[in-house]
N, C-alpha and C positions, 0 to 999 in steps of 0.2 A: 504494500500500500504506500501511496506516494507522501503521504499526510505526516507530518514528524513533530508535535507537538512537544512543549518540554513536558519531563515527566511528573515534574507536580505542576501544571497550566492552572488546575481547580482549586490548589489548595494556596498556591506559594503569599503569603501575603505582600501586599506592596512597600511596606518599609523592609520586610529583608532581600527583595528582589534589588531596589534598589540600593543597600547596602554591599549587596554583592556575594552574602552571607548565605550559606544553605541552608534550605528547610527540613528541620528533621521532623518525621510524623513521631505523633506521640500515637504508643497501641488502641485508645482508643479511638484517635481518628481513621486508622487503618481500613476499618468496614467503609467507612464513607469515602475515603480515595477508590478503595476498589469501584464498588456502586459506582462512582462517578467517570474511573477509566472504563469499564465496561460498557456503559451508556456512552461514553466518548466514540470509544473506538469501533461500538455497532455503529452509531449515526457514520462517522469517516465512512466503513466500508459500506453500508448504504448508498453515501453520495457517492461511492467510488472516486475517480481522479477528475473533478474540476480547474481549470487553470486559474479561476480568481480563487479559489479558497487555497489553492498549492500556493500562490503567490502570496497574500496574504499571513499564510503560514509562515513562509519562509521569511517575510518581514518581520514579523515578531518573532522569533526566535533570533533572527540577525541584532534587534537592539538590546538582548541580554549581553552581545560579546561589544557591543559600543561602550569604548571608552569613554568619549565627551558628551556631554547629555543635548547638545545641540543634534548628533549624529541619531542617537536612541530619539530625539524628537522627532526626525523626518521618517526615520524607519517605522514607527509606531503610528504617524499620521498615512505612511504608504499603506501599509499594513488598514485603513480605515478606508484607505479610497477605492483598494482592491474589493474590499466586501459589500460596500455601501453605493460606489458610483457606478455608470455606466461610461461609456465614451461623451466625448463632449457636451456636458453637464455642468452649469455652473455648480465651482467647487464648494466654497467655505459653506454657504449656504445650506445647502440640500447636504452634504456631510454632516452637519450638524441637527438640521430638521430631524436626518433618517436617524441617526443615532439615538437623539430624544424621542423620538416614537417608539424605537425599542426597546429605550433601557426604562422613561419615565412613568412610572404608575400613576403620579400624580402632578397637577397642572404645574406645583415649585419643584416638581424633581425635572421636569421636561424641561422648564426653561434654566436649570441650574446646568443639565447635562448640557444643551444649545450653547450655552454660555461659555461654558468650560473648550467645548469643541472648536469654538469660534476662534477663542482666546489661543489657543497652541495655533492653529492655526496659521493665526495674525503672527502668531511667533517665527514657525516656520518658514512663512514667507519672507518675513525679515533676515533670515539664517538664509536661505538660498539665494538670497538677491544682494545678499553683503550687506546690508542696512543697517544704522547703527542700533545698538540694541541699547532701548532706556530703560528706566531699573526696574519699570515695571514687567518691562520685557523678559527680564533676566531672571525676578521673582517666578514669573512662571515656567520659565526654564529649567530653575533649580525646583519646578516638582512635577516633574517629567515621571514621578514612579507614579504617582496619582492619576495620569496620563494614561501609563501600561493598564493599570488596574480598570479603566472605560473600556481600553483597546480588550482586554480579554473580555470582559465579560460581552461586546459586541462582538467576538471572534466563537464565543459557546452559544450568545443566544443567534448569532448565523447560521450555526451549524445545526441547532435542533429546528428553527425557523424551515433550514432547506431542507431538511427531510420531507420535509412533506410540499414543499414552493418550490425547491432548486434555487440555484440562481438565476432566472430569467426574467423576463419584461413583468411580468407577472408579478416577483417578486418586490422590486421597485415600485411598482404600482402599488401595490398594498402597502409599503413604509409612507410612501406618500399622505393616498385614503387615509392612513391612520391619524394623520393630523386632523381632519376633519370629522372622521368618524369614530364614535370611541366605542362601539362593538368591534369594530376592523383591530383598534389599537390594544382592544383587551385581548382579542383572540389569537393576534400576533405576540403579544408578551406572554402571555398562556403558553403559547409554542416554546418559545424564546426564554421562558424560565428553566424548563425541564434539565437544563445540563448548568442551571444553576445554585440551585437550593435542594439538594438532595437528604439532607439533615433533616 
């Protein structure tokens, strides 16, 4: 299978990912990693070999081995625009809409998630284009792990979402409807939780 996720994706938390520090399971969270790799690794060979979820993958997994967190910031927004965009699409915008429709349950969790998406962002752009970075700039740079920790949970509720959507026109259409329609946006997070709260 093409799919190579790191081996705690579901568990690692975001201050020891970005500390660099490994996560050690304690026994008794052992039952709910497994439960969670199993459910993983059925949905993976379900979708079988997709080339935005393989790319996708392969960008989050490239910004654990990033030194500079400017580097871990563009790898981790790649990693978003593989899952979320289609071809010529305005970016910052519709990156941010889709990720809020999937992650927010409620009206201040959506616009907190829109926000946050926005915000790295504006950051990466500024990082690719060489622009000077103001300290607002840099504050959100320096929390690039809180960053990883939207990108995974958009990267598991993807993955449970295509099980049964794929990734096609289809799916995007419904991230959309779900701003407007909130049966669309329950029944999609309903999808979209299953490879996240397994406890």
């Amino acid at each position: 299978m093409g799919h190579n996720l790191p081996a705690l994706a579901g568990e690692t938390p975001a201050s020891q990912v970005a500390s660099g520090e490994p996560y050690r399971l304690e026994s008794n969270e052992l039952p709910f990693y497994l439960e969670f790799r199993k459910r993983l690794d059925a949905a993976l060979q379900k979708l079988g070999r997709l080339p935005k979820l393989d790319l996708a993958i392969t960008y989050f997994n490239k910004s654990f081995g990033d030194l500079h967190e400017a580097d871990q910031l563009i790898d981790l927004l790649m990693c978003l625009e593989a899952l979320l965009l289609q071809e010529d699409q305005e970016l910052s915008f519709r990156l941010a809409l889709r990720a809020a429709n999937l992650l927010g349950a409620s009206p201040d969790d959506r616009r907190a998630v829109y926000r946050q998406v926005k915000e790295y962002y504006d950051v990466r752009c500024k990082v690719v284009h060489g622009d000077f970075l103001k300290p607002r700039h840099d504050e959100v740079l320096h929390q690039v792990s809180r960053l990883r920790e939207l990108v995974r949970r958009v990267l598991l509720s993807s993955v449970a979402v295509a099980e049964s959507e794929r990734f096609d026109e289809k799916f995007y259409a419904r991230l959309d409807e779900a701003a407007l329609d909130d049966d669309v946006r329950k029944d999609l997070q309903t999808k979209a939780s299953s490879l996240l709260y397994l406890r």
